[in-house]
Wavefront OBJ file of the C-alpha trace (Angstrom):
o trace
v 18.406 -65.545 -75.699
v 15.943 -63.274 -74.628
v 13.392 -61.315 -76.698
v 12.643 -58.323 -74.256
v 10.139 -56.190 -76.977
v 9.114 -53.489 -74.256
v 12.338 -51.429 -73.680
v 13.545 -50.817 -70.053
v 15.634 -48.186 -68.364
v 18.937 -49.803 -67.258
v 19.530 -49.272 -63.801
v 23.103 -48.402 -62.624
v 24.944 -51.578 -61.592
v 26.671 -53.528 -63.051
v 25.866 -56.795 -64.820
v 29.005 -59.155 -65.388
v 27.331 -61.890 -66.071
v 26.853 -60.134 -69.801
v 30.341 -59.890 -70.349
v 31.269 -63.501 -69.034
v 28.399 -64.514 -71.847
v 29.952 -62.625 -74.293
v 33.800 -64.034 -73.864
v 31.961 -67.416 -74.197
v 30.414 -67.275 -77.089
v 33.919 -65.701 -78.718
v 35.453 -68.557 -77.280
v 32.647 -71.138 -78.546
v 33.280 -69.621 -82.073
v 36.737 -69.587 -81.766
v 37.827 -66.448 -82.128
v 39.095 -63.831 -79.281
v 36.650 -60.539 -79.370
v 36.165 -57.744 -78.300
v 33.190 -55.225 -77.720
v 31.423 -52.421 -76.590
v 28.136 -51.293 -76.871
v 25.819 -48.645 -75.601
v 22.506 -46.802 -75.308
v 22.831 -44.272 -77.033
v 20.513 -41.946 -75.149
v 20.871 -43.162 -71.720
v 24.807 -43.696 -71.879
v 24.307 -47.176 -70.106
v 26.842 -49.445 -71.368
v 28.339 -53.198 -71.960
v 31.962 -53.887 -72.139
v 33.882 -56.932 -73.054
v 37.315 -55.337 -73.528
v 36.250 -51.876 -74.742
v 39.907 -49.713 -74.929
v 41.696 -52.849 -76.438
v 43.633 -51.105 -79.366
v 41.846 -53.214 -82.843
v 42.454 -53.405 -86.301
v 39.660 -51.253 -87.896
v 40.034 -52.431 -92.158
v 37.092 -51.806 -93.659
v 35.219 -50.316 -90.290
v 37.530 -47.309 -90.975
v 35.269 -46.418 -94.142
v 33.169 -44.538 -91.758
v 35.160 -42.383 -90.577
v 35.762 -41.450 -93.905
v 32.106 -41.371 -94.745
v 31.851 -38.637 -91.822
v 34.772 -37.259 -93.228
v 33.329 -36.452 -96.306
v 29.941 -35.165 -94.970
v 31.565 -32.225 -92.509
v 33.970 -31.049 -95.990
v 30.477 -31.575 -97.566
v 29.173 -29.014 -94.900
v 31.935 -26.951 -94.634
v 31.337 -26.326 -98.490
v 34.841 -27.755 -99.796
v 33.233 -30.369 -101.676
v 30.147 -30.943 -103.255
v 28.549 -34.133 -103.100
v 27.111 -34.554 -106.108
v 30.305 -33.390 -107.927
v 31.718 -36.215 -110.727
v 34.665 -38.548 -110.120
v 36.716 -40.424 -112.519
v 37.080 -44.097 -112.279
v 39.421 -45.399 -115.243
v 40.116 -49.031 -116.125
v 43.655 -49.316 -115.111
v 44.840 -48.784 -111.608
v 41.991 -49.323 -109.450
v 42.152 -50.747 -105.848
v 41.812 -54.775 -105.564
v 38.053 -55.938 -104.260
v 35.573 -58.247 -104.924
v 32.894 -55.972 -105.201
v 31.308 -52.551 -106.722
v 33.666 -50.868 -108.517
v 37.043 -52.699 -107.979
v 35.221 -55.566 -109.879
v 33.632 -53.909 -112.563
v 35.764 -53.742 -116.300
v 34.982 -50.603 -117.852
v 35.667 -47.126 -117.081
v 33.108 -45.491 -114.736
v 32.019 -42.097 -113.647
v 30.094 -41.590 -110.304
v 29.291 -39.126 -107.956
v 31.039 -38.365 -104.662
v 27.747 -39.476 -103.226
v 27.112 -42.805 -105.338
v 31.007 -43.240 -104.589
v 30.359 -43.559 -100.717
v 27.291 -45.794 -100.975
v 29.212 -48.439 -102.706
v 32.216 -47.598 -99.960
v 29.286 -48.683 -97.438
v 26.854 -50.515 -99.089
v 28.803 -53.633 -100.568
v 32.332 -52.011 -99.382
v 33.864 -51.621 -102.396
v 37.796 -50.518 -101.851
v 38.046 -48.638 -105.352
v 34.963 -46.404 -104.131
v 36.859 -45.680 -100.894
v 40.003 -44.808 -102.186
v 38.357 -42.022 -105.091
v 36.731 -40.510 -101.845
v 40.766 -40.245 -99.688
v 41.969 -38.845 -102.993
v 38.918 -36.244 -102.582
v 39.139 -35.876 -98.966
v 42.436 -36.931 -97.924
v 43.980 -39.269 -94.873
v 44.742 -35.940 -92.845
v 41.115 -34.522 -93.092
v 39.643 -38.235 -91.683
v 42.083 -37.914 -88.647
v 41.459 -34.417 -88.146
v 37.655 -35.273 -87.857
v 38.214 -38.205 -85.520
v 40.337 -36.202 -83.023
v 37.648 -33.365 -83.453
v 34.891 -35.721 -82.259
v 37.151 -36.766 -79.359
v 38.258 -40.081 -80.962
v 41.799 -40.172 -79.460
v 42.631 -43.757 -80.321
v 41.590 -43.464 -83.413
v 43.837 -43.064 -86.316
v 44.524 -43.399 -90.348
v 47.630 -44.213 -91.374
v 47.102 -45.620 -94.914
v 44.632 -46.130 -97.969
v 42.536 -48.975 -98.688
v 45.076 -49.863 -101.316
v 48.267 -49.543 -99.023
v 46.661 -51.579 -96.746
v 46.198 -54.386 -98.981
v 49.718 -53.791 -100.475
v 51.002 -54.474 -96.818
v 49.069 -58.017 -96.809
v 50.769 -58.877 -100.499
v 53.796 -57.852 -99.495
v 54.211 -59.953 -96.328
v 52.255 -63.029 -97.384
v 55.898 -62.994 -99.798
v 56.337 -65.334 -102.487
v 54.033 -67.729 -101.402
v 51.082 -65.001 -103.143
v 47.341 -65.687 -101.220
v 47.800 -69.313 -100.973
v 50.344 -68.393 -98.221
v 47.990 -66.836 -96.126
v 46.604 -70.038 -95.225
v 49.478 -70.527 -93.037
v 49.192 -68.935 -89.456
v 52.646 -67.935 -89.206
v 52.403 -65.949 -92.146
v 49.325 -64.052 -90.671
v 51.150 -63.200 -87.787
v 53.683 -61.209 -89.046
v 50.911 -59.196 -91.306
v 51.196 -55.453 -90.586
v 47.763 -55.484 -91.535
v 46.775 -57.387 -88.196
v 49.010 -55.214 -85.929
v 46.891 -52.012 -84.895
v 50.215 -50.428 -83.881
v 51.151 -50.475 -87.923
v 47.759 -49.899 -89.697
v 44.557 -47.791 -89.526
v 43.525 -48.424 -85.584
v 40.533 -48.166 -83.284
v 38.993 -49.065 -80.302
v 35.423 -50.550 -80.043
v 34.392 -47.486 -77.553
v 36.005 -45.323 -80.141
v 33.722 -46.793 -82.598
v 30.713 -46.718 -80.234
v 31.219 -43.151 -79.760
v 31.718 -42.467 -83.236
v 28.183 -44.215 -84.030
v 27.004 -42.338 -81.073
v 27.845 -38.978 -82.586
v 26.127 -39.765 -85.818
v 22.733 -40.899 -84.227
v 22.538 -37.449 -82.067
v 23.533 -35.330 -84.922
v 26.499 -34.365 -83.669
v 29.100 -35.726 -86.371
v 26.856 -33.602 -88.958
v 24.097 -31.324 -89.662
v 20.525 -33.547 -89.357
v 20.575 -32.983 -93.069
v 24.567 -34.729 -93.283
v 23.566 -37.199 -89.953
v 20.310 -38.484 -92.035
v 22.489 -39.475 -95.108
v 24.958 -41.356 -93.230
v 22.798 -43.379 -91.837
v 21.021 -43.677 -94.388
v 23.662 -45.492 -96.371
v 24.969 -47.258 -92.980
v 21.461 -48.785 -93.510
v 22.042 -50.136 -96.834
v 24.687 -52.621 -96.231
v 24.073 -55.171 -97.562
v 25.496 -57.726 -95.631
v 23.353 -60.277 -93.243
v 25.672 -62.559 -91.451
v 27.394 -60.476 -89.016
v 26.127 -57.709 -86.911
v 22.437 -57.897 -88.164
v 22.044 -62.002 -88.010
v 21.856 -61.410 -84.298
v 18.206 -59.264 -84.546
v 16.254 -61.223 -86.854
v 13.248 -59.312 -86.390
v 11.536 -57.374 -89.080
v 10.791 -54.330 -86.939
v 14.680 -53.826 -85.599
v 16.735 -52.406 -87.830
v 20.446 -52.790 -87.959
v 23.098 -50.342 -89.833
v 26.532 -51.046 -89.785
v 29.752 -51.070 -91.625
v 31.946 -54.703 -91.760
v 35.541 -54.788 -91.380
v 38.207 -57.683 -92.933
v 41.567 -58.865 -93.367
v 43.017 -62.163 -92.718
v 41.958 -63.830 -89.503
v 39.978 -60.190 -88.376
v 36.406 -59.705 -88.425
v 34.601 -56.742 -87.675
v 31.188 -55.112 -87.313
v 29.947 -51.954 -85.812
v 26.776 -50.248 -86.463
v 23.236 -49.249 -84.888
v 20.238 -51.512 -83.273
v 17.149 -49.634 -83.272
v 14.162 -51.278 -81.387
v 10.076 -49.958 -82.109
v 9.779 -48.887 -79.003
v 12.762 -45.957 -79.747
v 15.426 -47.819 -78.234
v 18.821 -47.481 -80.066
v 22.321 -48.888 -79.095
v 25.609 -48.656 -80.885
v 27.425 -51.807 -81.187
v 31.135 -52.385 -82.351
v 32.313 -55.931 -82.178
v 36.218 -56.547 -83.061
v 37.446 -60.554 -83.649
v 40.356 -62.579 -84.380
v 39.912 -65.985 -85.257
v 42.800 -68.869 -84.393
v 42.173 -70.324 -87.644
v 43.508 -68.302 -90.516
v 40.520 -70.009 -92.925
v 38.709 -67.181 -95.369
v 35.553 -69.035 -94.649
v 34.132 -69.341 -90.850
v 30.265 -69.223 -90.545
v 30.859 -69.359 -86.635
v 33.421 -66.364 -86.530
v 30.948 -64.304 -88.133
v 27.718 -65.155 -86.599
v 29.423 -64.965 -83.219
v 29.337 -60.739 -83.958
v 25.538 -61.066 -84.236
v 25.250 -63.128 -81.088
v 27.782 -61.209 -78.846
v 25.686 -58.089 -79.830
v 22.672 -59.379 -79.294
v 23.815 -60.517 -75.821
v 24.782 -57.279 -75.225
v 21.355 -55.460 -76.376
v 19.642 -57.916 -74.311
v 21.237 -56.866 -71.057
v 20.967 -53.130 -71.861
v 17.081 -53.662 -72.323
v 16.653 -55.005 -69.247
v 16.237 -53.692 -65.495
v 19.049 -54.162 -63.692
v 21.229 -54.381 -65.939
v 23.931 -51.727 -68.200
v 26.827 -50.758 -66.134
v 30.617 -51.309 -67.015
v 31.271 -55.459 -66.919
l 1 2 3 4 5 6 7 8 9 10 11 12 13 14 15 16 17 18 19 20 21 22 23 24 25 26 27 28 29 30 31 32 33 34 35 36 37 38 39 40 41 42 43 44 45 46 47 48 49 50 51 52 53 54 55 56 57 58 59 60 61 62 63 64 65 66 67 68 69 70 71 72 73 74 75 76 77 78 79 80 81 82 83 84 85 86 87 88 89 90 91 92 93 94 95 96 97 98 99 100 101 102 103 104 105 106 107 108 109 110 111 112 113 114 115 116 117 118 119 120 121 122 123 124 125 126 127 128 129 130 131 132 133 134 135 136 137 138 139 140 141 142 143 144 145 146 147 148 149 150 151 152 153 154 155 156 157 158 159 160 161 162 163 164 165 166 167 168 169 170 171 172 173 174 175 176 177 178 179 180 181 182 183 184 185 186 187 188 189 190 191 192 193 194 195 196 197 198 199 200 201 202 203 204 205 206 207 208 209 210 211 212 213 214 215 216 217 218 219 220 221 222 223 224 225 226 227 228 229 230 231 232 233 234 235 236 237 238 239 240 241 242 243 244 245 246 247 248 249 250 251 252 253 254 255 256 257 258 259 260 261 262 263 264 265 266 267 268 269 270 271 272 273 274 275 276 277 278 279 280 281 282 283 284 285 286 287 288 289 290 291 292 293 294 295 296 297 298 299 300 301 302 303 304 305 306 307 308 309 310
């Protein structure tokens, strides 16, 4: 790929060549994707299947993250305020505090930083009972986010997978028949997006106007802290771009959408949506392919010529 370091303004046409790059490295990796991405200040744009209805899983904690900043604003919450995590009853995860053995107390603000930071489900699902599944709807339709929707917690969702994998238990999902009838791979039964949803979402955020600056700053802030490497951000390996983002998973889906912010001021929201044919937990290629397919699409934004709808 290229490495264009001097930003360019993207001129009008459009540049399909991007997009046939981009369904060939999905295909390479074998996985079917989908994307959009776009500049944020100059609207230019890439898309690879943009208003395909997706699976959002654990993309969807930014919604709620925004969620909880405007109730923040609107003075219904405060964010340092304390929140109860007992031993018993918290939501499966591998990490933060769905892993952890003891009883914990956080704030609402520590709370969402381990929602976005290592996405920890138990974190998540304190914040809905806090915020509530009607308030995270009611600010994606507000920001104009009309295929956008919540229809269950972090621990429903999961409850869904368990409950279809049957008797089988995890080992099940290993068998691609099973994964197809998962209501947690159907959009049309589970919390739902679309990757320009997501882009505009992003979008929002960047121009302050999901938040206040002060509210903007500290979501992407934590956006910034994720801590994980091999998706979205193993396309920019450059120590002066930075990438923050929010991952997304459930059997066979992988997701990423977040931020790439160049030196030179350049800044493009990315939101990358896969399925993989193979229903293995563990494909290097399915995720790095989010990474490249962004990167693909940066790399046509940044350069004359080039920006348009695909």
């Amino acid at each position: 790929m290229t490495d264009p370091r001097t930003r360019h303004h993207p001129g009008p046409q459009a540049h399909p060549q991007a997009g046939d790059r981009i369904r060939a490295a999905f295909a390479e990796a074998g996985v079917t994707g989908w994307l959009h991405a776009v500049d944020i200040d100059s609207g230019a744009q890439i898309d690879a299947g943009a208003d395909r209805p997706v699976v959002t899983a654990s993309v969807h904690k930014l919604c709620l993250l925004v969620a909880l900043h405007q109730q923040a604003e609107a003075g219904r919450l405060v964010l340092t305020e304390q929140t109860e995590c007992p031993r018993e009853g918290r939501t499966a995860g591998p990490t933060g505090l769905a892993a952890m053995l003891d009883a914990a107390r956080v704030s609402l603000r520590d709370a969402a930083y381990l929602m976005v930071a290592v996405s920890d489900n138990t974190a998540a699902d304190l914040l809905l009972e806090r915020v509530g599944l009607d308030a995270v709807n009611d600010t994606t339709r507000r920001l104009g986010l009309t295929r956008t929707h919540a229809t269950q917690t972090f621990r429903e969702f999961l409850a869904t997978i368990r409950e279809d994998a049957g008797n089988g238990g995890p080992q099940a999902l290993a068998d691609p028949q099973v994964v197809a009838r998962l209501r947690a791979v159907d959009p049309a039964r589970t919390n739902r997006s679309t990757p320009r949803d997501m882009t505009r979402l992003l979008g929002a955020i960047w121009r302050d106007e999901a938040c206040t600056p002060e509210h903007g700053a500290a979501i992407r802030r934590l956006l910034g802290l994720q801590v994980w490497p091999h998706r979205l951000a193993s396309g920019f390996p450059f120590d002066d771009v930075l990438v923050a983002g929010k991952t997304g998973s459930a059997p066979t889906v992988r997701n990423e959408v977040g931020v790439v912010e160049y030196p030179d001021g350049g800044r493009y929201a990315v939101a990358v949506f896969t399925r993989a044919a193979s229903p293995a937990a563990t494909l290097p290629a399915a995720d790095a392919v989010i990474g490249t397919a962004a990167r693909i699409a940066v790399d046509a934004l940044r350069t004359p010529g080039r920006g348009a709808t695909d």
